[in-house]
C-alpha positions in Angstrom: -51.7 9.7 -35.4 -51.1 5.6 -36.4 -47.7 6.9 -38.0 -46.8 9.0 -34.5 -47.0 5.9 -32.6 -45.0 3.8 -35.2 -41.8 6.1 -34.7 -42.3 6.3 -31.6 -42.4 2.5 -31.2 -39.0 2.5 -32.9 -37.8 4.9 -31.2 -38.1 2.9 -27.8 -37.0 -0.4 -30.0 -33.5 1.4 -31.1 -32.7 2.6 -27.5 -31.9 -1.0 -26.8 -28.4 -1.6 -27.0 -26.7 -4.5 -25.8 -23.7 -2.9 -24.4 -26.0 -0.6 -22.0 -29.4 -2.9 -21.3 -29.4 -5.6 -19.4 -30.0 -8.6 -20.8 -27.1 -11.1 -19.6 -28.2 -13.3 -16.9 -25.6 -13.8 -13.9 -26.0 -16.1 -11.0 -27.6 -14.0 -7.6 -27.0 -10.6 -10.5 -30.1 -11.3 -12.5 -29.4 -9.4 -15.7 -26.5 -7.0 -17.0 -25.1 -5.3 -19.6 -22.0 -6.0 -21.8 -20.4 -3.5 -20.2 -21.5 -4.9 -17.0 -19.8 -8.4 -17.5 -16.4 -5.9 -18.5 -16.0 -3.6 -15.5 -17.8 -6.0 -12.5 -15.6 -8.2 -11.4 -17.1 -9.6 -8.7 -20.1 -11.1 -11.3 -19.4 -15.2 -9.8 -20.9 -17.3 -13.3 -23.5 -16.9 -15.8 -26.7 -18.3 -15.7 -28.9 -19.5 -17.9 -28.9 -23.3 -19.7 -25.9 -24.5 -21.0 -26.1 -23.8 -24.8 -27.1 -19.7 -23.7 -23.8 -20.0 -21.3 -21.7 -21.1 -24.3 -23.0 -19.3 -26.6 -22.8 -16.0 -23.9 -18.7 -17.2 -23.3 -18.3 -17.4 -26.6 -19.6 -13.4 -27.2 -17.5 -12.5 -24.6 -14.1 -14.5 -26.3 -14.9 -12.6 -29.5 -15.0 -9.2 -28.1 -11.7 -9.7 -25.6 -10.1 -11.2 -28.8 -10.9 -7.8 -30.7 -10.3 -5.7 -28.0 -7.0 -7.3 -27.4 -5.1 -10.7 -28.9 -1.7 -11.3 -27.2 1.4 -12.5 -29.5 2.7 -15.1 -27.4 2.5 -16.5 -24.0 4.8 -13.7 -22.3 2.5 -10.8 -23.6 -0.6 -13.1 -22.0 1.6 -13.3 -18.8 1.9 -9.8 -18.8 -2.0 -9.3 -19.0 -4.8 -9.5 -16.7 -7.9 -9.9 -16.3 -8.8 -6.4 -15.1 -6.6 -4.7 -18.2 -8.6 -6.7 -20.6 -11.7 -5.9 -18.9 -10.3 -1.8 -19.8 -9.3 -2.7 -22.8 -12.7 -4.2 -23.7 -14.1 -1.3 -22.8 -12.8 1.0 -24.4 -13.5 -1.7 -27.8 -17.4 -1.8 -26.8 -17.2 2.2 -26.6 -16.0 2.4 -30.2 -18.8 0.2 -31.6 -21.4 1.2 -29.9 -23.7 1.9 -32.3 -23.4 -1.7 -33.8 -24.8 -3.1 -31.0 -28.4 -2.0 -31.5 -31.2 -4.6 -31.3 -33.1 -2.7 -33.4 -32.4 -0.2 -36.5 -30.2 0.2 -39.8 -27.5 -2.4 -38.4 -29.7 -4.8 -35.7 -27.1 -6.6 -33.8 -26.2 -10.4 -35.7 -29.4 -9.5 -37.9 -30.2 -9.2 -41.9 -32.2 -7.1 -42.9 -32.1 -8.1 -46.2 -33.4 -11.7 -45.2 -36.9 -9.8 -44.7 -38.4 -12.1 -47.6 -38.1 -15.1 -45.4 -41.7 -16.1 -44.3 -41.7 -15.7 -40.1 -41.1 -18.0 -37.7 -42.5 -18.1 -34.2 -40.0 -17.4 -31.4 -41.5 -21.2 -29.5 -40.5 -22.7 -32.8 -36.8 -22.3 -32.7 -36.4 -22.9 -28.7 -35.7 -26.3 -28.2 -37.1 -26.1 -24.5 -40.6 -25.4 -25.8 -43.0 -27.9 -27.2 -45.0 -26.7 -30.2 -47.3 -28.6 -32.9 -48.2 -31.9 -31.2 -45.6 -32.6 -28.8 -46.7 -33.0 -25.3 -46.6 -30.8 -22.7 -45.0 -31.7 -19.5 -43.9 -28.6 -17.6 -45.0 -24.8 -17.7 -41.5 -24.2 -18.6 -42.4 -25.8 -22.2 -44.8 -23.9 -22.5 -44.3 -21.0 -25.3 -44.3 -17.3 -23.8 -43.8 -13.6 -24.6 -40.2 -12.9 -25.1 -38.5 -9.4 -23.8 -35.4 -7.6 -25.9 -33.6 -9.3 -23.2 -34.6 -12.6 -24.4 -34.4 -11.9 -28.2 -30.8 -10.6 -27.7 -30.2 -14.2 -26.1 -31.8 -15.9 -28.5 -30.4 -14.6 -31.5 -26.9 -15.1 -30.2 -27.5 -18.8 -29.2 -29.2 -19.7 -32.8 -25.9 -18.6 -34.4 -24.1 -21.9 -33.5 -27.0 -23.7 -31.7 -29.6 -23.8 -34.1 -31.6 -27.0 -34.6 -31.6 -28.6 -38.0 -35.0 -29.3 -39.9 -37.9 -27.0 -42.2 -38.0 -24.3 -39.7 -35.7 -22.4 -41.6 -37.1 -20.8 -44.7 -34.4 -21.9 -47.5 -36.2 -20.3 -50.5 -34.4 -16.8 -50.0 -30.9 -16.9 -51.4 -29.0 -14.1 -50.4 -25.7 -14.9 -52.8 -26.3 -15.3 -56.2 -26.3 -18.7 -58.1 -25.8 -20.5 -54.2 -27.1 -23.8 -53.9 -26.1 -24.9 -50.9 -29.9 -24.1 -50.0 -31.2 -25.6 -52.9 -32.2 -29.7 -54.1 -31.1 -30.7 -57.5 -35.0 -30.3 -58.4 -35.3 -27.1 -57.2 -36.8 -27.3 -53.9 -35.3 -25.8 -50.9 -33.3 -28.0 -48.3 -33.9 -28.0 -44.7 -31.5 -26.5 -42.6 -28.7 -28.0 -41.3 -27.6 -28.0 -37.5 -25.7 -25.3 -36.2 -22.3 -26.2 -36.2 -21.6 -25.4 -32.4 -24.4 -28.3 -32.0 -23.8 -31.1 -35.1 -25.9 -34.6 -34.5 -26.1 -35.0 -31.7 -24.9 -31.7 -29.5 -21.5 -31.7 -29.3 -19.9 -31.1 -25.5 -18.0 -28.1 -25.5 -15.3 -27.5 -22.8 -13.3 -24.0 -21.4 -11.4 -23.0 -18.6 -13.3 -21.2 -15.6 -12.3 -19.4 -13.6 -13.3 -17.1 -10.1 -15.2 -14.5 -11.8 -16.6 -14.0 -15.6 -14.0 -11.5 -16.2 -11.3 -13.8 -15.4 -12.7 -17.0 -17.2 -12.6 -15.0 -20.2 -8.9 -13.8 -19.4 -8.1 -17.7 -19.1 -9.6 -18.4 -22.6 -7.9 -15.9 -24.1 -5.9 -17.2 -27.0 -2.6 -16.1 -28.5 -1.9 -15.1 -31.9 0.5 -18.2 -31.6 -2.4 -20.1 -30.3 -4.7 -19.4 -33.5 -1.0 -20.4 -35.8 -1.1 -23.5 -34.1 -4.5 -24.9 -34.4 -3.5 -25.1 -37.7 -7.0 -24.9 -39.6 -8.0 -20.7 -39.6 -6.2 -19.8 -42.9 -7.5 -16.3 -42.0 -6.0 -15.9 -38.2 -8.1 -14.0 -35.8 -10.6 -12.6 -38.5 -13.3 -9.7 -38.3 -16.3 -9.6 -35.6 -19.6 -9.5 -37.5 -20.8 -6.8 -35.8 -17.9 -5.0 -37.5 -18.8 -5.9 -41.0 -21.8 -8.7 -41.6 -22.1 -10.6 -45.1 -24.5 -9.7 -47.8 -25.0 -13.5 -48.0 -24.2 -17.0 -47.8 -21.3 -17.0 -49.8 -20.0 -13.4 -50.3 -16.2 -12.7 -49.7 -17.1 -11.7 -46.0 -18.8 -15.1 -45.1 -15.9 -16.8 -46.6 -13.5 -15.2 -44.5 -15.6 -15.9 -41.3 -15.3 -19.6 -42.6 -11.5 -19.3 -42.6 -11.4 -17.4 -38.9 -11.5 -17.9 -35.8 -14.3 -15.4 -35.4 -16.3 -16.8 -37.6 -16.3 -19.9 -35.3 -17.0 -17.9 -32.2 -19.9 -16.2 -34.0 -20.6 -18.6 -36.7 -23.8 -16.5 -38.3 -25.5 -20.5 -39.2 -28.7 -18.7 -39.3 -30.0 -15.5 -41.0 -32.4 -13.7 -39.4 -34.5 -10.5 -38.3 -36.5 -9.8 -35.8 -40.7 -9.2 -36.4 -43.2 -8.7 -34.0 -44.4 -12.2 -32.9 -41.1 -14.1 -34.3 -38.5 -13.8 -36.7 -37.8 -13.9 -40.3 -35.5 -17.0 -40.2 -33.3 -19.4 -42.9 -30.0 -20.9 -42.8 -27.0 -19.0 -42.8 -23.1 -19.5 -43.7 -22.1 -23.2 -43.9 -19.3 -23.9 -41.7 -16.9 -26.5 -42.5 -17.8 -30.1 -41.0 -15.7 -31.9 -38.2 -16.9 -35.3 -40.3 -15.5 -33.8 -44.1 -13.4 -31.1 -43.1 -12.1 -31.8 -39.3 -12.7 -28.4 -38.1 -14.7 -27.4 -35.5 -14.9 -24.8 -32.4 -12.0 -24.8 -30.3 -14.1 -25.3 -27.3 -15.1 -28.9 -29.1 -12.9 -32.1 -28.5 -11.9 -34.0 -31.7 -10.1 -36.5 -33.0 -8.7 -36.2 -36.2 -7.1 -40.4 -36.3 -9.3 -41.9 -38.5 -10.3 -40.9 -42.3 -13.5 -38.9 -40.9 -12.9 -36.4 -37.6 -14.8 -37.5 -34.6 -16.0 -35.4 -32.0 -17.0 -35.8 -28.2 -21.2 -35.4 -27.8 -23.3 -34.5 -24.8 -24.5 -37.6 -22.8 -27.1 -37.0 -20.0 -26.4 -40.5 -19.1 -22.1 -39.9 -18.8 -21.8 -37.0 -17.2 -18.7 -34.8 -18.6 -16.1 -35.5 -15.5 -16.0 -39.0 -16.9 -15.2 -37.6 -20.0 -11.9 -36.1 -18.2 -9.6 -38.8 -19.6 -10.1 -38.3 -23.0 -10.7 -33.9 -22.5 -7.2 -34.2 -20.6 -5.5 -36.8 -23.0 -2.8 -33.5 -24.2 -1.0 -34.3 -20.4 0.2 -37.4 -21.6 -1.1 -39.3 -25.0 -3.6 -37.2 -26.8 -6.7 -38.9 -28.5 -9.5 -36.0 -28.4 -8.2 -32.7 -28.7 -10.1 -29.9 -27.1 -7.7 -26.4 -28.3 -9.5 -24.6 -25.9 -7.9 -26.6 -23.1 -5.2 -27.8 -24.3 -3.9 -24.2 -26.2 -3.6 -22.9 -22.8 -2.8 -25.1 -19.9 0.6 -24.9 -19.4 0.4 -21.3 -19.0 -2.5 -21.3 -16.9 -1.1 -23.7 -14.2 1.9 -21.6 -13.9 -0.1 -18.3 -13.3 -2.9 -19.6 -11.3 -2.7 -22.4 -8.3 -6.7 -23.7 -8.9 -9.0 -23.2 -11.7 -12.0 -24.7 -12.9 -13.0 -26.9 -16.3 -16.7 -25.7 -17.4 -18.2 -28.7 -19.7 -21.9 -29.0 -21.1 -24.3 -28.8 -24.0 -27.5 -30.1 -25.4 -28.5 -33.5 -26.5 -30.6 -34.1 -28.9 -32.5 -36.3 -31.4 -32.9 -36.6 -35.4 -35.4 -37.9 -38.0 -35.0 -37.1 -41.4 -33.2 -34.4 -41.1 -35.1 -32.8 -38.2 -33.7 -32.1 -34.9 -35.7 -32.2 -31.5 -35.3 -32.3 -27.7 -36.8 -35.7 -26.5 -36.7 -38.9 -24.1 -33.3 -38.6 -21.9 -32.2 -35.8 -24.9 -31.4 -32.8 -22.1 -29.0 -29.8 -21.3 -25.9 -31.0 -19.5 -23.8 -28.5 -17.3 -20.7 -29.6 -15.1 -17.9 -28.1 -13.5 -15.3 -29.3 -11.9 -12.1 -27.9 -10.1 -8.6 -29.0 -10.7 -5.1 -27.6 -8.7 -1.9 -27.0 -11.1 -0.2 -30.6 -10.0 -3.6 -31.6 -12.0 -1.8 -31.2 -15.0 1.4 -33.6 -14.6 2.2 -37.1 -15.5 1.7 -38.6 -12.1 -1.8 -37.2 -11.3 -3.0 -38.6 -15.0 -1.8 -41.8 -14.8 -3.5 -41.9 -11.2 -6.7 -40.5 -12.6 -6.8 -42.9 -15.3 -6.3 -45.8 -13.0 -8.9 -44.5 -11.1 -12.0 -44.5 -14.1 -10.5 -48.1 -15.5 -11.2 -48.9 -11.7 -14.3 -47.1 -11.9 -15.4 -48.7 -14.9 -15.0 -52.2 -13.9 -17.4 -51.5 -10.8 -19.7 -50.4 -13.0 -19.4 -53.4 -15.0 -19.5 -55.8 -12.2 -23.1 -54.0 -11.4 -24.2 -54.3 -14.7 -23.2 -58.1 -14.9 -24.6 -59.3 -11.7 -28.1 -57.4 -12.3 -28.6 -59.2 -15.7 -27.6 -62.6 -14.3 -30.3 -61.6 -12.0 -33.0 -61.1 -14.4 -31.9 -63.6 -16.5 -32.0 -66.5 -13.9 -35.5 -65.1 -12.9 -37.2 -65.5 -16.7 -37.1 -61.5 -16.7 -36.1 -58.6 -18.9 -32.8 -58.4 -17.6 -30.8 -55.8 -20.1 -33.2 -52.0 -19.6 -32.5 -53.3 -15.8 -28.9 -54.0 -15.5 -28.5 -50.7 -17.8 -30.5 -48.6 -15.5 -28.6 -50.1 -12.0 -25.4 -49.3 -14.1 -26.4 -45.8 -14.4 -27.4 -45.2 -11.1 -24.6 -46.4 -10.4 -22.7 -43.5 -12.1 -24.7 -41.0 -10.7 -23.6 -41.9 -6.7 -20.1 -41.9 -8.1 -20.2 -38.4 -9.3 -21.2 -37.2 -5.9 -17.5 -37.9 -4.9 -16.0 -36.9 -8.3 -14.2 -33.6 -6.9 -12.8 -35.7 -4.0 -11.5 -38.3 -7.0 -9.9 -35.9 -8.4 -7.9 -34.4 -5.0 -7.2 -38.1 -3.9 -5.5 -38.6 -6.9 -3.4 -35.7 -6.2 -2.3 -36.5 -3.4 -0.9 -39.6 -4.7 2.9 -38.8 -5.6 6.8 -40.1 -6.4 7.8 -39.2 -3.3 8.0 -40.8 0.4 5.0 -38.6 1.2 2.3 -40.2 -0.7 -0.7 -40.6 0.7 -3.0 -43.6 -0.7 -5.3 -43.4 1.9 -8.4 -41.0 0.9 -7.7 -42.9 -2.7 -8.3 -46.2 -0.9 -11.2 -45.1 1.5 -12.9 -43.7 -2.3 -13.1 -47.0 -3.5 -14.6 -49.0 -0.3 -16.9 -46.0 -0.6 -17.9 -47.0 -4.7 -17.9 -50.8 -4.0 -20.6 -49.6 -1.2 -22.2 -48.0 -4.2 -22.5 -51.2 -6.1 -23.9 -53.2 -3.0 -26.5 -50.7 -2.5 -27.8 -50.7 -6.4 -27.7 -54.2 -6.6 -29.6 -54.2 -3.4 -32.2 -51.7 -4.9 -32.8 -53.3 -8.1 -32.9 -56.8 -7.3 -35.7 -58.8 -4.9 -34.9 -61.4 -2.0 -38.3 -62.2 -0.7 -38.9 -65.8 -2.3 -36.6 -68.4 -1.2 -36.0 -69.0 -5.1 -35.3 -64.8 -5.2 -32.9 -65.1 -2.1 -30.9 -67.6 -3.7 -30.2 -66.0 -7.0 -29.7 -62.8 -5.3 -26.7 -64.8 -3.2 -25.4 -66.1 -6.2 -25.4 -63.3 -8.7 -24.3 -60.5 -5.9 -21.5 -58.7 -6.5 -17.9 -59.8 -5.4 -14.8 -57.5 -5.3 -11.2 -58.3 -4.0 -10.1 -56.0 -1.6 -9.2 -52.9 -2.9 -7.9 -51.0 0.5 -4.4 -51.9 -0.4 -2.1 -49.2 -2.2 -0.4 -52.8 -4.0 -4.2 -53.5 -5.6 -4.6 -49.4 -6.6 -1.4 -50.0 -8.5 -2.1 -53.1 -10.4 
């Protein structure tokens, strides 16, 4: 009888396939299927935090880019996003049967990593709290997953997996590996995923009315791949089509040489159990630091002896990071592939799209990685029109944040000269005005970004709303400095007239151009 129930309990298990069960969660949708996100185009965004959304975006590029990589920019002018949507399809069709939670080939799993003690599900969330950490909301609080949920997680710890002794590093897959292993024998920790490095590393793509067409507009050529210049492989194999028998087996070196391998990075080997999952580090991709390579979706500069990358920072949200994302219009400094491959071709074909930015931050000690303090998901789009992406609305744009910037300063500044006259702890305060500061300005980003559109060469510029934007951030500054200083004492009212903030006038188009 106990062996009846078993198969049938597998039975059930293996009927879960990801192309057929939902499992996806879309904005107003709930959940849906692969094949869902491929033939609805109406689905608006994904939902979910933002490491599950890239993670999800980054499933998606992998499949469009089997079912279908166009040569050059004519053949992706040609496409849409409805024929790719067929054309993935029709790929998902053929593969079905390597899409399976559960059975011979469990999706992104190895089985042969079954050696590898078990790890509870909480334990590898960074959103939940587990061993003494303290519990602030019921969201942290650990709970029973669905196949749903596993599916999600599993794809997310490919790239997104913390660093630390979670991972169970005494199982070598690949014989005489020692990536795994100290000189003395003992096993290593594991090392970050590397979709997430340090600190969480901001990732960036182009998005766009519907999921089907934001993966259409990520869509890279087979030109595109030539010319980021570090995939000796090209394009490369989906896992799913062939997965490694280990850490360093020809297969898991070619993913390291791919493109693929990047979208689905395999950093952790697991297999699902019944309360958790058998769980150790994976492939080692190559470092951004070392090696300068990292996801296309990642912006990096490559200047210096060591590659630097741009990392998720609650505190700066991503639209002031639009400078340095957009830097390929004029002068680059970061490069992000992902927008910069295809934005010339995309403001020709479409007349408005969006840029999707976020990520995790978090915190390390000794080689372990955790979510605390102001460590926190950060998601943020913003929506840019094709004359976005020429000389005159960059150089406006970057007058704008150096404008920006020295408001922010001038809070900062006349805060601590507050605290500091009054025999107070004057930096945590000015920092925290500055930063309130930020966050007013961001409630007028998008209308930063038209204003400076609608400056132009010609007779018909229009400074105005540009103008009107910055009387409204200088009102900013009044009002923090307001909030976070006191004028009740006639030795308070005094300081506070002296340390207030001063501006020149900056409702004249001559001041916007100095």
């Amino acid at each position: 009888m106990g062996n009846m129930v078993e198969e049938q309990s597998v039975h059930q298990q293996a009927r879960f396939n990801l192309i057929d069960s939902p499992w996806i969660p879309v904005v107003n949708r709930g959940l849906v299927s692969l094949q869902q996100i491929f033939s609805d185009p109406t689905l608006p965004a994904l939902g979910g935090n933002a490491i599950q959304q890239i993670a999800l975006i980054k499933l998606f590029s992998a499949i469009a880019q089997a079912a279908y990589t166009p040569q050059n920019n004519q053949q992706w002018y040609e496409y849409s996003a409805e024929a790719l949507g067929q054309d993935c399809l029709r790929y998902l069709a053929d593969w079905h049967d390597h899409f399976y939670l559960y059975g011979e080939k469990p999706f992104l799993q190895m089985p042969a990593i079954r050696a590898a003690a078990v790890q509870e599900f909480g334990a590898v969330l960074p959103e939940i709290s587990t061993g003494n950490t303290t519990v602030l909301t019921q969201i942290q609080q650990p709970k029973l997953l669905s196949d749903a949920d596993k599916s999600l997680l599993l794809l997310v710890l490919m790239g997104f997996a913390l660093g630390g002794k979670k991972t169970d590093n005494t199982v070598v897959l690949s014989p005489n590996y020692r990536a795994k292993t100290k000189d003395n024998g003992k096993a290593n920790t594991g090392k970050a995923g590397s979709s997430l490095g340090f600190l969480g590393m901001l990732h960036n793509f182009y998005f766009g009315s519907s999921i089907l067409e934001t993966v259409y507009l990520n869509l890279l050529t087979e030109e595109d791949i030539q010319r980021l210049g570090v995939f000796n492989q090209g394009l490369g194999q989906p896992p799913w089509e062939q997965m490694p028998t280990g850490e360093e087996d020809e297969i898991a070196r070619k993913l390291k040489d791919t493109l693929m391998g990047r979208l689905l990075p395999l950093g952790r080997f697991c297999l699902l159990a019944e309360n958790g999952l058998h769980y150790s580090e994976g492939i080692q991709h190559y470092s951004y630091k070392e090696e300068k390579v990292a996801d296309p979706t990642v912006a990096l500069n490559l200047a210096g002896k060591e590659g630097k990358v741009l990392w998720v920072n609650p505190e700066k949200r991503p639209w002031r990071e639009l400078t340095a994302l957009l830097s390929f219009i004029s002068t680059p400094t970061f490069d992000c592939p992902q927008l910069s491959l295809p934005a010339f071709r995309i403001k020709n074909k479409f007349a408005t799209f969006g840029i999707w930015s976020g990520g995790l931050r978090v915190s390390s000690n000794a080689g372990e990685q955790y979510v605390s303090g102001l460590d926190d998901f950060v998601i943020a789009t913003i929506s840019l029109h094709r004359d976005c992406f020429g000389q005159t609305w960059f150089t406006e744009w970057q007058k704008a944040m150096a404008q920006l910037d020295k408001y922010a300063s001038t809070v900062y500044k006349s805060v601590y000269q507050f605290y500091t006259e009054q025999k107070l702890e004057a930096a945590k305060q000015a920092a925290a005005a500055a930063n309130q500061f930020w966050q007013l300005c961001e409630q007028q980003a998008q209308a930063l970004v038209i204003a400076c559109q609608e400056i132009t060469e010609d007779q018909e510029s229009n400074p105005e709303p540009l103008n009107q934007l910055y009387r409204t951030f200088i009102g900013y500054s009044y009002q923090i400095y307001e909030q976070n200083t006191m004028n009740e004492t006639g030795r308070q009212m005094e300081t506070w007239a002296k340390c207030h903030p001063r501006f020149a006038k900056a409702s004249s188009s001559k001041e916007r151009a100095s």
